[in-house]
Every structure is written in structure tokens, then in C-alpha cells.
C-alpha positions as CSV (number, residue, x, y, z in Angstrom):
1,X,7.8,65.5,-4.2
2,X,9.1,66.7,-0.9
3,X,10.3,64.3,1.4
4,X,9.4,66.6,4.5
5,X,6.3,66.5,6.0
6,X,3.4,69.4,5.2
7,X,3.2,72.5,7.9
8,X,-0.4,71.6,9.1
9,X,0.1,68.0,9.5
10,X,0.3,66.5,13.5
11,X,3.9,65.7,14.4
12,X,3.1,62.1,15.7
13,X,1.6,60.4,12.7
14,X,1.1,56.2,13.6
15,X,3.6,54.2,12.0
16,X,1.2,52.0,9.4
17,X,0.2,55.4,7.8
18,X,2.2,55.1,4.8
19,X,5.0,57.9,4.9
20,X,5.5,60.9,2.5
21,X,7.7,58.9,0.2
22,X,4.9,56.5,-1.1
23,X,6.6,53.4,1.3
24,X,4.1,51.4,3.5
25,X,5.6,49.5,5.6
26,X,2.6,47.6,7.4
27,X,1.6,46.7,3.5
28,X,5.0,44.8,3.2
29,X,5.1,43.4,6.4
30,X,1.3,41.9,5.5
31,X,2.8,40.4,2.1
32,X,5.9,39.4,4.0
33,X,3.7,37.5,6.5
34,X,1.4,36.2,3.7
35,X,4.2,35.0,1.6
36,X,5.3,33.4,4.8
37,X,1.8,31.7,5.9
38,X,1.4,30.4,2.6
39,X,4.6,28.4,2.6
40,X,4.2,27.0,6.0
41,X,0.4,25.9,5.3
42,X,1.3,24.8,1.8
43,X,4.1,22.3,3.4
44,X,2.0,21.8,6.6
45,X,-0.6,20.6,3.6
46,X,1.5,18.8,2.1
47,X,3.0,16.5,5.0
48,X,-0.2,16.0,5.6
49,X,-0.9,14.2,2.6
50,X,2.2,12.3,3.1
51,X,1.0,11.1,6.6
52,X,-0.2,7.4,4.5
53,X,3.0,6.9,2.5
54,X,5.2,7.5,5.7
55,X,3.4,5.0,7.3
56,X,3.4,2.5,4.6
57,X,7.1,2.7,4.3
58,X,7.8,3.0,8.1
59,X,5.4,-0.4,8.5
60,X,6.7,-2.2,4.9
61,X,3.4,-2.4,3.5
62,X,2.8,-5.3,1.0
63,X,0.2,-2.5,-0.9
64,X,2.4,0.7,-0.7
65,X,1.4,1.7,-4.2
66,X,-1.8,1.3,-3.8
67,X,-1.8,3.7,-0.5
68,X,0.5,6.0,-2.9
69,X,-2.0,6.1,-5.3
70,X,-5.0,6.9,-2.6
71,X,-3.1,10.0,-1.6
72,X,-2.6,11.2,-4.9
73,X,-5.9,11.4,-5.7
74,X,-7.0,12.8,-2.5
75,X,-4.4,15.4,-3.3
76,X,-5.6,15.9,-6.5
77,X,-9.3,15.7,-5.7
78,X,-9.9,16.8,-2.9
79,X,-11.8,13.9,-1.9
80,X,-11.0,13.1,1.8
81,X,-12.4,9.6,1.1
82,X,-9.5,8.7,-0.5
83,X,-7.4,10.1,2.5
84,X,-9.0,7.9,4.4
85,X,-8.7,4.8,2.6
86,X,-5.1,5.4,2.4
87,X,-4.7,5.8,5.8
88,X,-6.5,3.0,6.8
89,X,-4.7,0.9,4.5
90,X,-1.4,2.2,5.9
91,X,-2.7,1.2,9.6
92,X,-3.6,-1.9,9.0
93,X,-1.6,-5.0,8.1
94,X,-3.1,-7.3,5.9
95,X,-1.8,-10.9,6.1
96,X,1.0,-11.6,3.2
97,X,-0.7,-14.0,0.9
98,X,2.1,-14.4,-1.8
99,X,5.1,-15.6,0.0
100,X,3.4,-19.0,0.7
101,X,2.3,-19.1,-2.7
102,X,5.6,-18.2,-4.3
103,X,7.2,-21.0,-2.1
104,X,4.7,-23.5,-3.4
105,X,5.6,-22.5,-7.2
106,X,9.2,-22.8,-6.3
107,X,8.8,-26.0,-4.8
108,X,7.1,-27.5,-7.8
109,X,8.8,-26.0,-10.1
110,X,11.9,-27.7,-8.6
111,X,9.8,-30.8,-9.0
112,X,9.6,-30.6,-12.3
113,X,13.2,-29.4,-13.0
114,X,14.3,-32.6,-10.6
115,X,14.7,-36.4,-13.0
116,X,11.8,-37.7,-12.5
117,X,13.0,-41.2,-10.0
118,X,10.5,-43.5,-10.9
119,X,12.6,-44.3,-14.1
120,X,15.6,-45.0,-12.3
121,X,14.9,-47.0,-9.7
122,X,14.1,-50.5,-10.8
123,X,10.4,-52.1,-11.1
124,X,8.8,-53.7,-7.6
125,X,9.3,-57.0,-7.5
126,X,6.3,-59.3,-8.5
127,X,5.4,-61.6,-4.8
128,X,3.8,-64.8,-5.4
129,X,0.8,-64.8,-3.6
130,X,-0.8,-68.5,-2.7
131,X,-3.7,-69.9,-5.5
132,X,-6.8,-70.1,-3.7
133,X,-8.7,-72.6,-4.6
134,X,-12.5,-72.6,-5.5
135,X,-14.5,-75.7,-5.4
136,X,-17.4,-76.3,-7.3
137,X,-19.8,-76.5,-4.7
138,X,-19.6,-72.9,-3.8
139,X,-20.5,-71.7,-6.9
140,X,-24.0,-69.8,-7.3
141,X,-25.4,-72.5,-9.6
142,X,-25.3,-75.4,-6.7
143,X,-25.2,-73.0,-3.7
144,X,-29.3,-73.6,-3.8
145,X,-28.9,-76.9,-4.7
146,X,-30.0,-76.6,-8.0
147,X,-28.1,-78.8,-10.8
């Protein structure tokens, strides 16, 4: 093939016409540009799913797997619920319910570890308290006067 252009043709061809050579340049700029756009969204996607996670870990999240596992499946699903869920969850702070609880087992499990001090110290002290005396007239029997 000739690289030069045929006799009859008009001088001033537009430049996406592909040339005499076979090349095309406005087809490889379009998969250039494609290639391109694809990337970005794909990433753009991407940190979008993230948004949760980032969140969780920027806020230290008691429930950061479970937010995880919400935008996995949204990923993976498609499911915007799950999206959602994870984001809300990411928002909002939910009141820490262990560390009081793991203070309380530590505290008695110290207890228990400790000697126990009721063996040690010594055995209270009996006090002699006064004798009261009952007579026999107060008893139910004679309280009626009946003998």
C-alpha cells in the first residue's frame, strides 16, 4: 500500500478520518480516554465504599468490624442497604458497654484471688447482755385470769 494519498481525493481531509496507513488516531485517543475514565470511576467507586471504614477508624468505633463487614457486602452486592447501615453505624457512637463490665470482672476476680479476711481476723467478742426477767403473771395462761 501507498502511503500517499489517491489523485481524486480533497487535499484537507478532517483529522479523525483514519489516515492512508490504517492508524486512527481519534479511535486511540477514545480507548486512551476510556482506559482512563475507567480507572478514575473504578477508584472514585471504590473510596466510596471506604467512606464507613474511614469513619470508623477516624472516630475508634467499638463495632469497626461489623461496619467493615457492611461495606463488603454492599460492595459485593450491590445492596445500598448495607451502605447505609454501615454508614450509619460509623456516624453514630454507641455507648461502650464493656469497659464497665470488664472492670467489674476484674474487680471480683481480684476478690477472689485476695485471702479471704474473715479467717484471719479473730471472732467478735460474745457481750453479755442483762437477763430479763419474766414473771409468771404475764404469761398468756393468767393474763385472763384464768388458773
Amino acid at each position: 500500500m501507498s502511503v500517499e494519498a489517491h489523485p481524486l481525493a480533497p487535499h484537507h481531509l478532517p483529522a479523525y478520518l483514519p489516515g492512508p496507513d490504517g492508524s486512527d488516531p481519534l479511535f486511540t485517543a477514545m480507548i486512551v480516554f476510556l482506559i482512563a475514565m475507567l480507572l478514575f470511576i473504578g477508584n472514585l467507586y471504590f473510596k466510596l465504599h471506604a467512606i464507613p471504614e474511614h469513619l470508623a477508624h477516624k472516630h475508634n468505633n467499638t463495632q469497626i468490624q461489623f461496619i467493615t463487614i457492611l461495606a463488603i457486602l454492599a460492595l459485593f452486592t450491590h445492596n445500598n442497604i448495607f451502605w447505609v447501615a454501615a454508614l450509619l453505624l460509623a456516624v453514630v457512637k454507641l455507648p461502650d458497654f464493656t469497659t464497665p463490665i470488664n472492670s467489674i470482672a476484674k474487680s471480683l476476680e481480684q476478690l477472689a484471688a485476695s485471702p479471704d479476711k474473715s479467717k484471719e481476723s479473730p471472732p467478735p467478742q460474745e457481750v453479755d447482755a442483762p437477763e430479763i426477767e419474766t414473771s409468771v403473771e404475764n404469761t398468756p395462761d393468767t393474763v385472763n385470769g384464768e388458773d
